[in-house]
Biopython code that builds the backbone (N, CA, C, O; Angstrom):
import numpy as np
from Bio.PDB.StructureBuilder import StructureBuilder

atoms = [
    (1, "UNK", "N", (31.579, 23.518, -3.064)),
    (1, "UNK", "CA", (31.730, 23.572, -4.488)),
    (1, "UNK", "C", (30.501, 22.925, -5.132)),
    (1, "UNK", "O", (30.036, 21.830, -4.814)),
    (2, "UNK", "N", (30.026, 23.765, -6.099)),
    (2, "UNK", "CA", (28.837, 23.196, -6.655)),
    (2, "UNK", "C", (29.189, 22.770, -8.257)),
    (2, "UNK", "O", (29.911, 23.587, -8.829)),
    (3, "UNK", "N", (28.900, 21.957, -8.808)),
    (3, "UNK", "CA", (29.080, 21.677, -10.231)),
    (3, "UNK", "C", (27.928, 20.402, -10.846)),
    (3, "UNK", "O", (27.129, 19.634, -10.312)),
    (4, "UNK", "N", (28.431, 20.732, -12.445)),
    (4, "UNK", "CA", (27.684, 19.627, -13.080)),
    (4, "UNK", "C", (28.625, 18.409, -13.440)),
    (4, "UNK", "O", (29.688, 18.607, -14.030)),
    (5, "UNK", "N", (28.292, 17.396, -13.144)),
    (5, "UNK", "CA", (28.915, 16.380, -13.300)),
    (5, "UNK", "C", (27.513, 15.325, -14.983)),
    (5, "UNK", "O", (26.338, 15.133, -15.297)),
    (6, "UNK", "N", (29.206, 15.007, -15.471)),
    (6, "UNK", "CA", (28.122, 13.936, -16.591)),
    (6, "UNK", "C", (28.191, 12.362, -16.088)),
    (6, "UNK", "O", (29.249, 11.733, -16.076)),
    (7, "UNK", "N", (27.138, 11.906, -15.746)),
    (7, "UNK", "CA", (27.093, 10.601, -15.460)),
    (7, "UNK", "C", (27.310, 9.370, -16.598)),
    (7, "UNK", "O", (26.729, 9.635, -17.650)),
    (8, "UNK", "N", (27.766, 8.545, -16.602)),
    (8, "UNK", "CA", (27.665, 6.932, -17.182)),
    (8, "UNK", "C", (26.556, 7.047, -18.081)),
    (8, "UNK", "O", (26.628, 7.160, -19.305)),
    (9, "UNK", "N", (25.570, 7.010, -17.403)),
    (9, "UNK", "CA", (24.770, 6.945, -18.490)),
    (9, "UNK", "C", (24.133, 7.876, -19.678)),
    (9, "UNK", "O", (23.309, 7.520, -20.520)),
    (10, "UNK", "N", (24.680, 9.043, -19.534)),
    (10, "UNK", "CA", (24.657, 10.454, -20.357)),
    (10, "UNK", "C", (23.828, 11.601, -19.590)),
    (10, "UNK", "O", (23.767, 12.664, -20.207)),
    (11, "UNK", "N", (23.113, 11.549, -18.207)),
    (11, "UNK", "CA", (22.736, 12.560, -17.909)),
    (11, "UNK", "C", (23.430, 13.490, -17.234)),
    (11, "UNK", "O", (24.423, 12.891, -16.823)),
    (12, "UNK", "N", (23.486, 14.707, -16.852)),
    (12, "UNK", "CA", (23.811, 15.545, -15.972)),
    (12, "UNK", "C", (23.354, 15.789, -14.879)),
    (12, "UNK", "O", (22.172, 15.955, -14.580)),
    (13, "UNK", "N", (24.171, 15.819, -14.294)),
    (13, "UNK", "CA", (23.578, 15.977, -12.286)),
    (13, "UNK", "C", (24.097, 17.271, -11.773)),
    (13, "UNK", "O", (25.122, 17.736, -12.273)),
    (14, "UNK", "N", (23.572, 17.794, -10.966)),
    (14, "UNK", "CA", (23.901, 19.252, -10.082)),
    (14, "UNK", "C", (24.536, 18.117, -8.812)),
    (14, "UNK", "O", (23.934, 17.131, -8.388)),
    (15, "UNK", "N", (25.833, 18.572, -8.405)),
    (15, "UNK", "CA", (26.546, 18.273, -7.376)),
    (15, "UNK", "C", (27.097, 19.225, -6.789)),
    (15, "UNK", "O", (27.431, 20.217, -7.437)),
    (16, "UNK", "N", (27.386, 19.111, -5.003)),
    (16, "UNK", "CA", (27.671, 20.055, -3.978)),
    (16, "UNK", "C", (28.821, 18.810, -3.479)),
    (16, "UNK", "O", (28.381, 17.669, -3.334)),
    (17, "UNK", "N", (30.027, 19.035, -3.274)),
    (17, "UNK", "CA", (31.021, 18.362, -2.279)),
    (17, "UNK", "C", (31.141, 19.453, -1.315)),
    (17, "UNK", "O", (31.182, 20.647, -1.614)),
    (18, "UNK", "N", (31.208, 18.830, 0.185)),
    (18, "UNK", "CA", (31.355, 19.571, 1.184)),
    (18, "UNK", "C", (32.231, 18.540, 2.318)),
    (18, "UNK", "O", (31.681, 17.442, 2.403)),
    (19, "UNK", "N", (33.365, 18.663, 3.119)),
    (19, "UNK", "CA", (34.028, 17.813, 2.986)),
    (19, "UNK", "C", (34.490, 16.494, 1.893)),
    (19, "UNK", "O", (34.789, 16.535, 0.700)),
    (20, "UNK", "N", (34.393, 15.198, 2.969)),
    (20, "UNK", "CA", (34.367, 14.493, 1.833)),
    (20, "UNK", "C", (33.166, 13.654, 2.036)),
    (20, "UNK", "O", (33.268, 12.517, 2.498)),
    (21, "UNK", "N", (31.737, 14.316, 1.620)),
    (21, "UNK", "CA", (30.399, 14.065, 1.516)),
    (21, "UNK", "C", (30.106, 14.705, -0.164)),
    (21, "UNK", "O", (30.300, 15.888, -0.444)),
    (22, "UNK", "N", (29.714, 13.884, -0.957)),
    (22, "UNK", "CA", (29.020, 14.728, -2.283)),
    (22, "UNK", "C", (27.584, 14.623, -2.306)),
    (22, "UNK", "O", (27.004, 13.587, -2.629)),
    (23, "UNK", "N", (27.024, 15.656, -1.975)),
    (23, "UNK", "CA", (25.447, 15.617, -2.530)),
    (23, "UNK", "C", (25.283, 16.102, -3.742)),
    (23, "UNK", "O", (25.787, 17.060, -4.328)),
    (24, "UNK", "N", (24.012, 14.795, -4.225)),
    (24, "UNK", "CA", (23.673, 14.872, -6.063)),
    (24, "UNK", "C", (22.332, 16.243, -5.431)),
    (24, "UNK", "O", (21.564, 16.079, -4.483)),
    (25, "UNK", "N", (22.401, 17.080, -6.023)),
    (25, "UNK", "CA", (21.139, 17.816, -6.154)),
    (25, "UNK", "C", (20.245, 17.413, -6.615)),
    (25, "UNK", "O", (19.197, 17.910, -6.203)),
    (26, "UNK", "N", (20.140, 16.416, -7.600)),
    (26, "UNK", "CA", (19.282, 16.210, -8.621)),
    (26, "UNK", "C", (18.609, 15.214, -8.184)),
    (26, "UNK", "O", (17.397, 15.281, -8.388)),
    (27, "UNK", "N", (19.080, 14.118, -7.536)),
    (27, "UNK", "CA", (18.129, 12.947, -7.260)),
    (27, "UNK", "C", (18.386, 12.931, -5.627)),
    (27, "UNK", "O", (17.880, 11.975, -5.038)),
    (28, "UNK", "N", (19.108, 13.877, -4.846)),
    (28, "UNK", "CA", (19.140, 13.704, -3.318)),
    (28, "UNK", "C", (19.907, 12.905, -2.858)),
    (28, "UNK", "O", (19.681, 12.818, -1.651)),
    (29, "UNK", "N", (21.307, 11.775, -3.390)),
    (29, "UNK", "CA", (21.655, 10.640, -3.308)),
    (29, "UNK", "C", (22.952, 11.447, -2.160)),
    (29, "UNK", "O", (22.753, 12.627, -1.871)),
    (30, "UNK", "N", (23.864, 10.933, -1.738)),
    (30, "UNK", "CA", (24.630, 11.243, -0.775)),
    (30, "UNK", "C", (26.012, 9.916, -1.397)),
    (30, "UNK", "O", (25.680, 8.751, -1.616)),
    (31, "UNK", "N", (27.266, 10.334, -1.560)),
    (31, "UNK", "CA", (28.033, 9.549, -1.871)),
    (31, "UNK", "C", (29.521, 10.147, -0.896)),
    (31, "UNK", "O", (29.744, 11.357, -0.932)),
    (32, "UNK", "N", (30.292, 9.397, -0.219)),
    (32, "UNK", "CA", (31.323, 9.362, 0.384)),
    (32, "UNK", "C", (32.458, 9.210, -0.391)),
    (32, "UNK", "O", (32.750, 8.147, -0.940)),
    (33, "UNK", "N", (33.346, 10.589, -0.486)),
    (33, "UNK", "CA", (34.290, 10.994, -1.128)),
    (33, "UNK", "C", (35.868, 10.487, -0.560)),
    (33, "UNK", "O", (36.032, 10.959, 0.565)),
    (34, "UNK", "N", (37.133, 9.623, -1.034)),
    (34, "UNK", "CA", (38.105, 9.094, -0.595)),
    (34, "UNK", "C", (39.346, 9.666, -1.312)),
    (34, "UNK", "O", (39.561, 9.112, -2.389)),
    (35, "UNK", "N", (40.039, 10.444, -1.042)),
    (35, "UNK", "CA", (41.295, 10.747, -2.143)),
    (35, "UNK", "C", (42.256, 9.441, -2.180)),
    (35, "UNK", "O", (42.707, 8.645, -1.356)),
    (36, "UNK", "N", (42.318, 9.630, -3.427)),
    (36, "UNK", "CA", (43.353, 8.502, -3.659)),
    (36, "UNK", "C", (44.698, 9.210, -4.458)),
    (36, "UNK", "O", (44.588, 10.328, -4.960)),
    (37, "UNK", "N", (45.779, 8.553, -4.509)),
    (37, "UNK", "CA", (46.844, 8.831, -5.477)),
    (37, "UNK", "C", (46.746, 10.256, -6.678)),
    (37, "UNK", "O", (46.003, 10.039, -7.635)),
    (38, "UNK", "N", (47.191, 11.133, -6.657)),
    (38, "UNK", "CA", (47.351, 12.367, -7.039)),
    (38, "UNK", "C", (45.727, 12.661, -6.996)),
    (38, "UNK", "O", (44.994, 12.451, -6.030)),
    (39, "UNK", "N", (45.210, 13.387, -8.731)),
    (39, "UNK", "CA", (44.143, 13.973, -8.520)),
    (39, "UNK", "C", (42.966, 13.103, -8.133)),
    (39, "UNK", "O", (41.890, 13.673, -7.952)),
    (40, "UNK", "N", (43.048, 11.680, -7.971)),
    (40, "UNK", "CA", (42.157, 10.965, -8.179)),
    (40, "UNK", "C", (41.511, 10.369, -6.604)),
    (40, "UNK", "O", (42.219, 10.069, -5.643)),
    (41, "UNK", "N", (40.049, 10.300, -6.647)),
    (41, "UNK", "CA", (39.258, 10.343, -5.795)),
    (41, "UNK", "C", (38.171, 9.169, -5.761)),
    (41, "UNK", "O", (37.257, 9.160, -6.586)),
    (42, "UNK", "N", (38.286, 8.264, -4.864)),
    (42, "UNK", "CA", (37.349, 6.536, -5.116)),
    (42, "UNK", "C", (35.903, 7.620, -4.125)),
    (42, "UNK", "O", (35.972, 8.466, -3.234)),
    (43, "UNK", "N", (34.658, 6.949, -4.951)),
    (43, "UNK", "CA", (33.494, 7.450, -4.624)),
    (43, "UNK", "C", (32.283, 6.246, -4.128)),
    (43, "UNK", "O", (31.785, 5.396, -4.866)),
    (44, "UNK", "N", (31.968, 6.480, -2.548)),
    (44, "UNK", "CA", (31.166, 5.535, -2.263)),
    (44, "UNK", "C", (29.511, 5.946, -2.346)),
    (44, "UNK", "O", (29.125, 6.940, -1.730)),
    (45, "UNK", "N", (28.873, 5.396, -2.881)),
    (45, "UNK", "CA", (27.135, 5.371, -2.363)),
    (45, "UNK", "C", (26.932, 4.680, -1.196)),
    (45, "UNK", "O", (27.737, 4.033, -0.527)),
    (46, "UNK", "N", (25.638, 4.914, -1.009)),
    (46, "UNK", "CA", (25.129, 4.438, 0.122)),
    (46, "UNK", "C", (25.029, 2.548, 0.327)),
    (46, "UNK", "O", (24.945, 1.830, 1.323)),
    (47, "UNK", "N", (25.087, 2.290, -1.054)),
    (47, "UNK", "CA", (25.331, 0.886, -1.098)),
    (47, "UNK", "C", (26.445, -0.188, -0.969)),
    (47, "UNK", "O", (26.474, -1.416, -0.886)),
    (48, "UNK", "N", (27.752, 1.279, -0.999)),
    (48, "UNK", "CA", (28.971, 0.722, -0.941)),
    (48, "UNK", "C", (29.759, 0.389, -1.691)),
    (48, "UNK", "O", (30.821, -0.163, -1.402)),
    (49, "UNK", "N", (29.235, 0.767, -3.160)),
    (49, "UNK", "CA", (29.632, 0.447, -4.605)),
    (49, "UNK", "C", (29.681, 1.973, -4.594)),
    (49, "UNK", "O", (29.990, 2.588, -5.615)),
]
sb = StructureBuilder()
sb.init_structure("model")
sb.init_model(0)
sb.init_chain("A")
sb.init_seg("    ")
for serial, (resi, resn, name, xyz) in enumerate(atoms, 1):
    if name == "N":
        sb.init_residue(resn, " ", resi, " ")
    sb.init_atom(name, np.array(xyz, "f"), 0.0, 1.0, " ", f" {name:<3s}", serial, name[0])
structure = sb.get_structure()
C-alpha cells in the first residue's frame, strides 16, 4: 500500500507499508509497524521512539 501521509510538522511524505515495515519514500527512513487495540497502530523508528 502506497499513500500520503501528513506529518506533525505539516509536510507530506510518500509512504509504502509492506508487512509491518513502513517505508517513507521521501526521506528513505524505515519505521516498525505494531497493531494495537482496534484500528490503531504504535509506530517505531529506528531510534525507538
Amino acid at each position: 500500500m502506497i499513500g500520503n501521509v501528513l506529518k506533525p510538522d505539516g509536510t507530506v511524505h510518500i509512504e509504502q507499508q509492506v508487512g509491518n515495515m513502513r517505508y517513507d519514500l521521501t526521506t528513505g527512513q524505515v519505521e516498525t509497524v505494531v497493531p494495537a487495540a482496534g484500528a490503531t497502530n504504535l509506530v517505531f523508528g529506528a531510534d525507538g521512539h
